[in-house]
N, C-alpha and C positions, 0 to 999 in steps of 0.2 A: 061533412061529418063533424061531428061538435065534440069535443073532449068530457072524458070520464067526471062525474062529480067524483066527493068524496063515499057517497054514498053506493055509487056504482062500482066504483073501484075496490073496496071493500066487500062488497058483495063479488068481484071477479075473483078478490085471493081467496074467500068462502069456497067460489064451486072449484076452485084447480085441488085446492086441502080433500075436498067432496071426493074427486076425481083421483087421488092420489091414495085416500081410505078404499077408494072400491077397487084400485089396484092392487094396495095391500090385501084385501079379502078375496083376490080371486090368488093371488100369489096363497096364503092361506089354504084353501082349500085345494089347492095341486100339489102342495108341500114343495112349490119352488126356492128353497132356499136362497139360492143363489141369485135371484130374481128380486127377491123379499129385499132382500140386503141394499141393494140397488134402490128398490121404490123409498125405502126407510131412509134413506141416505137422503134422497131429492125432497122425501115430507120434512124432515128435520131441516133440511135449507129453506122449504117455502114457510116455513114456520119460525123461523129465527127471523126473515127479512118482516113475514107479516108482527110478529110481534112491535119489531122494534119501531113499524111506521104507529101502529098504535099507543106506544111507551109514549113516542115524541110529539105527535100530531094528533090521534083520536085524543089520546087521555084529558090531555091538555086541555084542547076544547071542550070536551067534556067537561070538566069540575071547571068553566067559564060559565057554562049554560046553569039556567036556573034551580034545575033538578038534579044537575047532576054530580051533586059532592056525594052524595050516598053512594050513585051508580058506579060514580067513578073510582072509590074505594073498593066496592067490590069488584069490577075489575081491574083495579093495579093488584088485586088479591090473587086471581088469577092470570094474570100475565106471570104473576109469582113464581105458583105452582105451574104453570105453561116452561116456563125457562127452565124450573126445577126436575120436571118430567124428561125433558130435551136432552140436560145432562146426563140424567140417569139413563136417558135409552144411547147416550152417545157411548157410556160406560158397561153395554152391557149386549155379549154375544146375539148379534141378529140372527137367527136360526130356529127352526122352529120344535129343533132335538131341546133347546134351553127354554125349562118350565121357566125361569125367570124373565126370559123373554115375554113372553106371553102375559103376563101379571101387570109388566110394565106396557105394555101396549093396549090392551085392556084400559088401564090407568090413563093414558094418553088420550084415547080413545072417547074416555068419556069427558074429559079436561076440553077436547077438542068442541064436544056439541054444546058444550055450557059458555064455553068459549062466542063461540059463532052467536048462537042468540043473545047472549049480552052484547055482544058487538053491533048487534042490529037493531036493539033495542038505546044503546047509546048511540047509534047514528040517528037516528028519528030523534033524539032527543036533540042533538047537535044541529038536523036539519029545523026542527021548528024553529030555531032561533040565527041561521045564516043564510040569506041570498044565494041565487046560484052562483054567483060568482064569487064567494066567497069559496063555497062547495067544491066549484074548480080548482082551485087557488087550493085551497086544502089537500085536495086528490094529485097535485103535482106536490106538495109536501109530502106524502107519502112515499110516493114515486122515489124523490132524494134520499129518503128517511133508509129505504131501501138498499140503494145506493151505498150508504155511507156507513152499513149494519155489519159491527160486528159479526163474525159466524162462531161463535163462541156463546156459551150460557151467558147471561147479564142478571147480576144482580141486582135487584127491585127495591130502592130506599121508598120508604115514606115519603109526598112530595108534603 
């Protein structure tokens, strides 16, 4: 068995986010609050580590490759509002009695799928221009990136 690119890997924390939204919507729809609480607590963790391996590792390479100073402004733009969304659902009653709840998930929700296709569209950009074995080498960057992540909102300078 041969290890994850960075491209595969990336595509792994996409479907468990995938996987954790269609929890949230079956929690949702049984008005499991207690449940909801729980799932919302595990997406806000897989989304703090996936963010931070892309602040360090995708973006990076990103705005190295040749197309990607644009791409890659728009998304440090959104990892922005990613980290900003995180805090505010960390600040805010999970239940589904709180209309505000819902406004901000909603809001997450969409942050999330705008998210994921720029992310897959910055990998294709990253992968036209690195070897597999750079890819690899990349995808255990992330892995650390992971690792060493903050669980706390992070604020987004301008690189």
């Amino acid at each position: 068995m041969h290890p994850l690119n960075a491209s595969q890997a990336l595509a792994c924390d996409h479907e468990n986010i995938k996987v954790l939204l269609s929890l949230y919507q079956r929690t949702k729809k049984e008005k499991d609050s207690d449940s909801c609480e729980r799932v919302i607590h595990t997406l806000m963790c897989t989304l703090r580590l996936h963010n931070q391996c892309v602040i360090d590792t995708v973006l990076p390479a990103l705005t190295d490759t040749e197309t990607g100073g644009k791409m890659g402004e728009k998304l440090q733009k959104m990892l922005t509002e990613s980290e900003q969304n995180l805090e505010t659902l960390r600040n805010t009653k999970k239940h589904f009695d709180n209309k505000d709840f819902g406004k901000v998930m909603t809001k997450v929700m969409k942050g999330i799928s705008k998210q994921i296709e720029m992310g897959e569209e910055a990998m294709a950009a990253i992968a036209d221009e690195h070897d597999e074995e750079e890819m690899v080498d990349m995808a255990q960057s992330m892995e650390g990136d992971k690792m060493g992540a903050p669980m706390v909102f992070q604020k987004m300078t301008q690189a």
